[in-house]
Backbone atoms as SQL, in Angstrom:
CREATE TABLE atoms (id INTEGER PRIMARY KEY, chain TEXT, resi INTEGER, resn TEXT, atom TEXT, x REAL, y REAL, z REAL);
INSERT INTO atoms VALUES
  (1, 'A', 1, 'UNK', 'N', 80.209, -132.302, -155.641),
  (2, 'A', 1, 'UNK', 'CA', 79.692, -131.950, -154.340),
  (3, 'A', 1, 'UNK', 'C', 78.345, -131.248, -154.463),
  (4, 'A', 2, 'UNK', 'N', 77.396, -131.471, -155.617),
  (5, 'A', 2, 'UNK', 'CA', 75.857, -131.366, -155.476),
  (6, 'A', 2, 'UNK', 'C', 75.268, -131.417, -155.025),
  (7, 'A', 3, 'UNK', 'N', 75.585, -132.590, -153.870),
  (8, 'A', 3, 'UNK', 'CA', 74.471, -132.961, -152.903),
  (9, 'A', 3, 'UNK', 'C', 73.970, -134.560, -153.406),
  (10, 'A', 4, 'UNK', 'N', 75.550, -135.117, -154.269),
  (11, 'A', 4, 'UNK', 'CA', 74.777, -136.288, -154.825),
  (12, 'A', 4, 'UNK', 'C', 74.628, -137.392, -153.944),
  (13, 'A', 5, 'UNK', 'N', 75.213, -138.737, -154.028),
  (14, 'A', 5, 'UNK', 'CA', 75.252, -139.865, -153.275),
  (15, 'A', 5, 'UNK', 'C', 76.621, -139.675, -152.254),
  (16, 'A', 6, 'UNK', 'N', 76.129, -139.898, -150.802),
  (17, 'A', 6, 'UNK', 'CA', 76.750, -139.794, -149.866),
  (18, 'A', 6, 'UNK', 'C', 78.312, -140.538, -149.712),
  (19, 'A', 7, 'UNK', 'N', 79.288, -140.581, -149.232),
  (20, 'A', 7, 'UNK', 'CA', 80.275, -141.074, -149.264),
  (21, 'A', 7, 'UNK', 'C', 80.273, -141.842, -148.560),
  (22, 'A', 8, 'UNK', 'N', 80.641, -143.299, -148.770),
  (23, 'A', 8, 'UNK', 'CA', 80.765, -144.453, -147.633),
  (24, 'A', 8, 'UNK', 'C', 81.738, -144.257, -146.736),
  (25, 'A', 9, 'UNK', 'N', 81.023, -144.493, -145.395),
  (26, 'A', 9, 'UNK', 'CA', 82.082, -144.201, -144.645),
  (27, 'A', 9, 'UNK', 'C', 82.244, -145.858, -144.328),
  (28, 'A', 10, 'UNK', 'N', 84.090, -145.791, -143.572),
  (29, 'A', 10, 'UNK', 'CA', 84.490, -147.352, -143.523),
  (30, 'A', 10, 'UNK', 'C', 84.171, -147.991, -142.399),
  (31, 'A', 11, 'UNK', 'N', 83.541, -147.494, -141.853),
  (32, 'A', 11, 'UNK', 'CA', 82.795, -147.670, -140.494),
  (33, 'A', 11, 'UNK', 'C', 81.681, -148.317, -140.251),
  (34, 'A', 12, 'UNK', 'N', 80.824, -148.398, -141.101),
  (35, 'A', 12, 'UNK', 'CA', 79.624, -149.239, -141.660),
  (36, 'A', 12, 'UNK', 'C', 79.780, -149.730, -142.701),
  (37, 'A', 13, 'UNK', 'N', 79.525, -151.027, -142.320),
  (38, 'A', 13, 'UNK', 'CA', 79.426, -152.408, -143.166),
  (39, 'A', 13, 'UNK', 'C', 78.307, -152.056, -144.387),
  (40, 'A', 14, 'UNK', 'N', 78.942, -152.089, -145.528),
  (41, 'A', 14, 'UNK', 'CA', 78.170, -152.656, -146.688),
  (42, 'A', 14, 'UNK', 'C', 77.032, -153.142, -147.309),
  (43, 'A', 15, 'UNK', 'N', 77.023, -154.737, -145.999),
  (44, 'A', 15, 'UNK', 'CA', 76.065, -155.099, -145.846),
  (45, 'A', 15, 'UNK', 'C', 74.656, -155.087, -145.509),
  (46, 'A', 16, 'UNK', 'N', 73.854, -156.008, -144.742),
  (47, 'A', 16, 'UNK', 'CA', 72.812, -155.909, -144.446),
  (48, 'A', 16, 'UNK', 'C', 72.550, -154.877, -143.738),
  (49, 'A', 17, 'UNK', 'N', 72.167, -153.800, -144.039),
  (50, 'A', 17, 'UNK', 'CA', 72.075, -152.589, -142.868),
  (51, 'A', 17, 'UNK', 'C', 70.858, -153.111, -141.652),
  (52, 'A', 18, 'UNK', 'N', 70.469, -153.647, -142.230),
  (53, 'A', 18, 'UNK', 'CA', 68.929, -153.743, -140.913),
  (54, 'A', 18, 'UNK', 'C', 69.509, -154.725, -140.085),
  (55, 'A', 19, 'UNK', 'N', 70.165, -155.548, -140.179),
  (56, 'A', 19, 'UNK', 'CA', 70.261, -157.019, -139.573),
  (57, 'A', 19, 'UNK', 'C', 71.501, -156.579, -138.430),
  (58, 'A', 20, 'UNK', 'N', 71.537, -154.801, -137.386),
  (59, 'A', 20, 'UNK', 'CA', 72.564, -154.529, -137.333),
  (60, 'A', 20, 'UNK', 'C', 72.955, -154.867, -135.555),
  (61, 'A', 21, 'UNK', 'N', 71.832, -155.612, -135.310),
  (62, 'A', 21, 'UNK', 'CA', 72.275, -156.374, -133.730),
  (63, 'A', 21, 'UNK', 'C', 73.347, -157.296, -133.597),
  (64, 'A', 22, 'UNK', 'N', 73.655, -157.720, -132.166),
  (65, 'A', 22, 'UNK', 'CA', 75.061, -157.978, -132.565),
  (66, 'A', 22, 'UNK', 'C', 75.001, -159.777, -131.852),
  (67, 'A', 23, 'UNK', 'N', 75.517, -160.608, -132.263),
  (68, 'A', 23, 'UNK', 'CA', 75.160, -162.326, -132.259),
  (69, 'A', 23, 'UNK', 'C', 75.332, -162.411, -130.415),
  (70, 'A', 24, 'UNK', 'N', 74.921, -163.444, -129.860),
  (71, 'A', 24, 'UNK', 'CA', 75.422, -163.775, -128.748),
  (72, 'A', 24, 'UNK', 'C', 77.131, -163.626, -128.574),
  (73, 'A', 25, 'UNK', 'N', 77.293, -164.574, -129.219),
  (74, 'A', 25, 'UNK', 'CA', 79.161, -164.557, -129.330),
  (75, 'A', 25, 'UNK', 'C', 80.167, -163.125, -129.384),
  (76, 'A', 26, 'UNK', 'N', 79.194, -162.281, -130.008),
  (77, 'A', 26, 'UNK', 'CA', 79.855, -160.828, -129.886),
  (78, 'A', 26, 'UNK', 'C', 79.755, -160.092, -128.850),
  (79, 'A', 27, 'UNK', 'N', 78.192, -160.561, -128.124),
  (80, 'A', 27, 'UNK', 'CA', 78.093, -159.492, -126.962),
  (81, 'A', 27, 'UNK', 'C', 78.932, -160.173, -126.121),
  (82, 'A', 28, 'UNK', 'N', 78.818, -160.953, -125.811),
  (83, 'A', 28, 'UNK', 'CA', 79.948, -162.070, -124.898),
  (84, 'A', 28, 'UNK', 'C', 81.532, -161.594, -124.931),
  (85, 'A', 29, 'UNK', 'N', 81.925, -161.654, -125.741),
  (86, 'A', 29, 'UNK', 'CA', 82.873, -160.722, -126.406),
  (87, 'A', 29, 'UNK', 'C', 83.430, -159.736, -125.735),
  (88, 'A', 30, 'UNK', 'N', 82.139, -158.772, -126.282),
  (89, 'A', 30, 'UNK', 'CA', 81.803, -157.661, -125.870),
  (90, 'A', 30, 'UNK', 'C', 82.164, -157.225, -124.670),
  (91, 'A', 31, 'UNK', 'N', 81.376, -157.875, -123.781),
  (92, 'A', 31, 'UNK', 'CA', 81.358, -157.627, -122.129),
  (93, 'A', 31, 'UNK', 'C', 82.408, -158.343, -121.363),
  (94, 'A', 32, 'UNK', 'N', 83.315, -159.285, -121.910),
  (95, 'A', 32, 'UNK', 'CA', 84.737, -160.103, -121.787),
  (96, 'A', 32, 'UNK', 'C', 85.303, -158.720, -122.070),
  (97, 'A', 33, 'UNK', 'N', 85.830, -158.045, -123.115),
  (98, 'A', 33, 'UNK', 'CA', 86.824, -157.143, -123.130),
  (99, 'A', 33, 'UNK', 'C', 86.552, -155.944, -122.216),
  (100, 'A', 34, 'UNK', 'N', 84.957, -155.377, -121.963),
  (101, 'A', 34, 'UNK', 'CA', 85.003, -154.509, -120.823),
  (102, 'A', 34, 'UNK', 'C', 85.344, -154.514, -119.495),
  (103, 'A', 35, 'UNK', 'N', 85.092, -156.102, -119.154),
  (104, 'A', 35, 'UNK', 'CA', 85.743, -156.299, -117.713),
  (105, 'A', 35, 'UNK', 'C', 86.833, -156.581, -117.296),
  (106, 'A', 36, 'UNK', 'N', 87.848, -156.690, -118.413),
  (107, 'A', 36, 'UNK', 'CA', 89.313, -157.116, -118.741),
  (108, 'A', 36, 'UNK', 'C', 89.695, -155.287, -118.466),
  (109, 'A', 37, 'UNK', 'N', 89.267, -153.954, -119.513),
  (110, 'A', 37, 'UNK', 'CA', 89.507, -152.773, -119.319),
  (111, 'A', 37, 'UNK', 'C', 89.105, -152.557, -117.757),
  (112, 'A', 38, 'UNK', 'N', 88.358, -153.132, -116.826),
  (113, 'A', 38, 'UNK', 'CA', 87.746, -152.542, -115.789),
  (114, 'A', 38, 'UNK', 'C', 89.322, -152.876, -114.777),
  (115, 'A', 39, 'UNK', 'N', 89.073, -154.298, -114.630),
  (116, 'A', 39, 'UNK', 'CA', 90.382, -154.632, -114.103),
  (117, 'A', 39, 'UNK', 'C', 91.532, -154.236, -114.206),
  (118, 'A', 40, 'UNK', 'N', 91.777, -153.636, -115.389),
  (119, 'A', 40, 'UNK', 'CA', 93.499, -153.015, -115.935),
  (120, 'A', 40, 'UNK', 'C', 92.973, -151.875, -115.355),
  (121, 'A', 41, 'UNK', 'N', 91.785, -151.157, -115.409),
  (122, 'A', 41, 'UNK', 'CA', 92.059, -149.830, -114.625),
  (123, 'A', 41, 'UNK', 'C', 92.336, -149.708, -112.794),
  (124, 'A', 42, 'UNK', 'N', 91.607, -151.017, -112.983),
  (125, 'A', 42, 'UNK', 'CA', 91.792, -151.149, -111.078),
  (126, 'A', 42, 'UNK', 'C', 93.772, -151.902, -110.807),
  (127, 'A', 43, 'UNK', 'N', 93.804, -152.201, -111.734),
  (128, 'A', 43, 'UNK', 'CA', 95.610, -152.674, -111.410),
  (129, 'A', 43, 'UNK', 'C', 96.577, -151.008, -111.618),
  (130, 'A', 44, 'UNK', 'N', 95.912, -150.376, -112.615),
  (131, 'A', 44, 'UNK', 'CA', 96.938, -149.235, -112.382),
  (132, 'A', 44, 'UNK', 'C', 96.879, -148.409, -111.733),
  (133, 'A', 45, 'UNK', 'N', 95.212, -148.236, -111.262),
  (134, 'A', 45, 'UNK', 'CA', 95.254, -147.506, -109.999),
  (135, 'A', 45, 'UNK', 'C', 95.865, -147.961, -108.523),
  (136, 'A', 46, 'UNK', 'N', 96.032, -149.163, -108.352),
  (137, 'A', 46, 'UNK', 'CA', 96.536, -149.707, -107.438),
  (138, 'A', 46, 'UNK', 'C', 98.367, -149.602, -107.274),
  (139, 'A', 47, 'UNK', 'N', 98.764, -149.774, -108.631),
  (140, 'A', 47, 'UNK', 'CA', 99.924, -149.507, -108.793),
  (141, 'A', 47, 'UNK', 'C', 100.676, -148.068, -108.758),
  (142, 'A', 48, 'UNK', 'N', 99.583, -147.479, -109.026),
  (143, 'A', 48, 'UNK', 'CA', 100.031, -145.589, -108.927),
  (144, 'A', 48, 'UNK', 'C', 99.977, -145.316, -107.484),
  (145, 'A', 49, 'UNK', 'N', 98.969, -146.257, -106.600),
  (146, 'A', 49, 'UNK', 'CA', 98.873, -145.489, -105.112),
  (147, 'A', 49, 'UNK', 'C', 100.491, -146.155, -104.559),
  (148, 'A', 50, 'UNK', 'N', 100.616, -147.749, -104.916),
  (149, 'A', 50, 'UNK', 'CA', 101.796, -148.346, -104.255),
  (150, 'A', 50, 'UNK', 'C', 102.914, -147.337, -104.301),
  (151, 'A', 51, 'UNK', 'N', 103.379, -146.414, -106.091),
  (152, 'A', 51, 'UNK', 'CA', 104.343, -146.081, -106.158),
  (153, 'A', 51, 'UNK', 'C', 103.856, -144.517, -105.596),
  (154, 'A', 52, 'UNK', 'N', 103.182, -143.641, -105.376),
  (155, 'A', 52, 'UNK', 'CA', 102.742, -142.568, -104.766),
  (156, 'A', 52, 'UNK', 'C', 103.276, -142.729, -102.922),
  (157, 'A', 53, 'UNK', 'N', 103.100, -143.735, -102.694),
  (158, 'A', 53, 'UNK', 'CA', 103.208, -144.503, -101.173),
  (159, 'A', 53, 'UNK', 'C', 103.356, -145.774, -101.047),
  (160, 'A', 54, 'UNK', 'N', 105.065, -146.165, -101.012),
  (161, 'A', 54, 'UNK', 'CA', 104.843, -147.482, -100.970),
  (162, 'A', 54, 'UNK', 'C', 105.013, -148.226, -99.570),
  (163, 'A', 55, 'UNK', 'N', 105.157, -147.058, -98.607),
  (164, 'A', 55, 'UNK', 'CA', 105.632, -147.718, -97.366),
  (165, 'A', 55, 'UNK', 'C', 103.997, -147.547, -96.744),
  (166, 'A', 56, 'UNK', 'N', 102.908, -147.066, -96.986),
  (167, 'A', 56, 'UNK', 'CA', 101.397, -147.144, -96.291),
  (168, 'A', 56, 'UNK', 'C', 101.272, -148.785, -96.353),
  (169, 'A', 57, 'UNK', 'N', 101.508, -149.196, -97.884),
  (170, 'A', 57, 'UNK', 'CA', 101.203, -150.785, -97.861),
  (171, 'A', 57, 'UNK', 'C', 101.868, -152.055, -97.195),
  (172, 'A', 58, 'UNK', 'N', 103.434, -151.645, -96.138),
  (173, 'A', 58, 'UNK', 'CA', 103.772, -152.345, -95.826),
  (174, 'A', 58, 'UNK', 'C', 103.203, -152.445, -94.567),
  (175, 'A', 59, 'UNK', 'N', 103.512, -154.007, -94.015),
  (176, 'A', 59, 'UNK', 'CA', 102.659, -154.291, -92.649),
  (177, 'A', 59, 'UNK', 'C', 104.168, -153.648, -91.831),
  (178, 'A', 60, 'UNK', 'N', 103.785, -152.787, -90.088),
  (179, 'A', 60, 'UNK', 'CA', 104.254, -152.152, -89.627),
  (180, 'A', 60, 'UNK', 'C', 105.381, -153.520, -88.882),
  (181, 'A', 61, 'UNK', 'N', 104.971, -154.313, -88.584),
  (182, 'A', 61, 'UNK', 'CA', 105.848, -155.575, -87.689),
  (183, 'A', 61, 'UNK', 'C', 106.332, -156.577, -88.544),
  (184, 'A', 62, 'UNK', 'N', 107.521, -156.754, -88.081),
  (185, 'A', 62, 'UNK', 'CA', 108.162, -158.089, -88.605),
  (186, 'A', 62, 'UNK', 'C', 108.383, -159.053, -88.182),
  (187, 'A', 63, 'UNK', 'N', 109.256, -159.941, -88.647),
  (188, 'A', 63, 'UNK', 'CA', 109.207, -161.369, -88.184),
  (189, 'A', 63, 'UNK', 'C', 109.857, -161.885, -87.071),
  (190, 'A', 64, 'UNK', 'N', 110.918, -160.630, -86.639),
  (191, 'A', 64, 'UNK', 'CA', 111.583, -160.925, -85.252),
  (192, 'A', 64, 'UNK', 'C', 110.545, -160.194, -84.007),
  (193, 'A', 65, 'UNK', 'N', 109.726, -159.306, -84.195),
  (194, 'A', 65, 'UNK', 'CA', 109.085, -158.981, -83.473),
  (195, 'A', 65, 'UNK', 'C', 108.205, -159.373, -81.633),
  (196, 'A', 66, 'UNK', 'N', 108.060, -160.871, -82.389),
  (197, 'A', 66, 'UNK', 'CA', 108.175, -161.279, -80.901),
  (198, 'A', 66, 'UNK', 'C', 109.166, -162.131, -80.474),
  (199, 'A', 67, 'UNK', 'N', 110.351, -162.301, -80.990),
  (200, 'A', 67, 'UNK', 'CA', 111.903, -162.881, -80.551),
  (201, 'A', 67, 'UNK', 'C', 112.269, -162.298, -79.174),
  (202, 'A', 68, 'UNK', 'N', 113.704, -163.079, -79.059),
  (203, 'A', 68, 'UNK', 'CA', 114.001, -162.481, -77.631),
  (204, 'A', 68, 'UNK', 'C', 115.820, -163.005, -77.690),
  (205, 'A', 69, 'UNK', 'N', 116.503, -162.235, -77.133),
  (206, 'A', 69, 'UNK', 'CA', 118.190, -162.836, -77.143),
  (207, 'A', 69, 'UNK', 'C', 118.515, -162.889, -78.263),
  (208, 'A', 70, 'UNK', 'N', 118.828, -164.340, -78.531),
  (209, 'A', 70, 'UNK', 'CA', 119.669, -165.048, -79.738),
  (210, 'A', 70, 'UNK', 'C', 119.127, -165.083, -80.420),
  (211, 'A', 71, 'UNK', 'N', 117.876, -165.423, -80.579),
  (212, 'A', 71, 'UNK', 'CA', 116.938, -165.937, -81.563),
  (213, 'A', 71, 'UNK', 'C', 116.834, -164.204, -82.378),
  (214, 'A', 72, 'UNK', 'N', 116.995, -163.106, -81.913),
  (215, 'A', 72, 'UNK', 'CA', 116.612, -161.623, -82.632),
  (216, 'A', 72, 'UNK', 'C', 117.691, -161.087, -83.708),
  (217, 'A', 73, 'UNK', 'N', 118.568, -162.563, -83.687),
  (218, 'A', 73, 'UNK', 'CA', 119.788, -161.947, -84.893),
  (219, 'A', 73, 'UNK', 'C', 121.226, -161.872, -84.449),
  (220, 'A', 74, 'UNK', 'N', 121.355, -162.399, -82.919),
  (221, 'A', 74, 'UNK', 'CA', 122.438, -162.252, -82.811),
  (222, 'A', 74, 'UNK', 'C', 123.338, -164.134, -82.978),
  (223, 'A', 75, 'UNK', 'N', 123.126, -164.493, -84.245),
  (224, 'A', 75, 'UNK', 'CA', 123.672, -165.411, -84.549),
  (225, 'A', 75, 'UNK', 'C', 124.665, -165.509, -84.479),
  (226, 'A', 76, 'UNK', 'N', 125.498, -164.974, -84.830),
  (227, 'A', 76, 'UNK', 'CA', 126.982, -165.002, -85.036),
  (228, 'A', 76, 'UNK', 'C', 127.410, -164.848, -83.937),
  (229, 'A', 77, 'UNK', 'N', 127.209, -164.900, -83.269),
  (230, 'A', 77, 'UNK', 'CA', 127.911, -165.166, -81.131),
  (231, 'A', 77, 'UNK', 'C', 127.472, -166.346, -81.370),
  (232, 'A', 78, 'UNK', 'N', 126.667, -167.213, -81.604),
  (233, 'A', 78, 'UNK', 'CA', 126.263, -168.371, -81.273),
  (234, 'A', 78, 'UNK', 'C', 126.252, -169.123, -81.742),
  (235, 'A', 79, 'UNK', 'N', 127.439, -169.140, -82.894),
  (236, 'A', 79, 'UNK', 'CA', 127.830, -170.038, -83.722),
  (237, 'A', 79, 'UNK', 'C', 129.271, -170.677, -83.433),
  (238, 'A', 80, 'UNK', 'N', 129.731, -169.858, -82.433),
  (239, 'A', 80, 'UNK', 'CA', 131.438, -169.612, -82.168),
  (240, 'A', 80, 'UNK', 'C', 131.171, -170.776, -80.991);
């Protein structure tokens, strides 16, 4: 520990140190896996508000809503 030759770290390549830009195919890559992380953050935020509140996201009316009589469920009289 003199102060001699530095310790390789495994983090940098070996190789060509100068040549250290990165190919088309990598940045491509690159910016494919960031917008994949962008999206997973927008799905779990979406999923934390659903389970925080899941009844804000339901629509308030249903499907009998504009029914009337028989047609609102009272089937079973009107099957007899």
């Amino acid at each position: 520990m003199d102060g001699g030759q530095p310790i390789p770290s495994p983090l940098v390549p070996l190789g060509n140190l100068s040549d250290s830009s990165m190919s088309l195919e990598q940045k491509t890559t690159f910016v494919f896996v960031i917008l994949l992380f962008i999206f997973l953050g927008i799905l779990i935020v979406r999923c934390f508000r659903i389970l925080l509140d899941p009844y804000r996201s339901m629509p308030t009316s249903t499907w009998a809503d504009g029914l009337e009589g028989l047609e609102k469920g009272q089937f079973d009289h009107a099957l007899a």
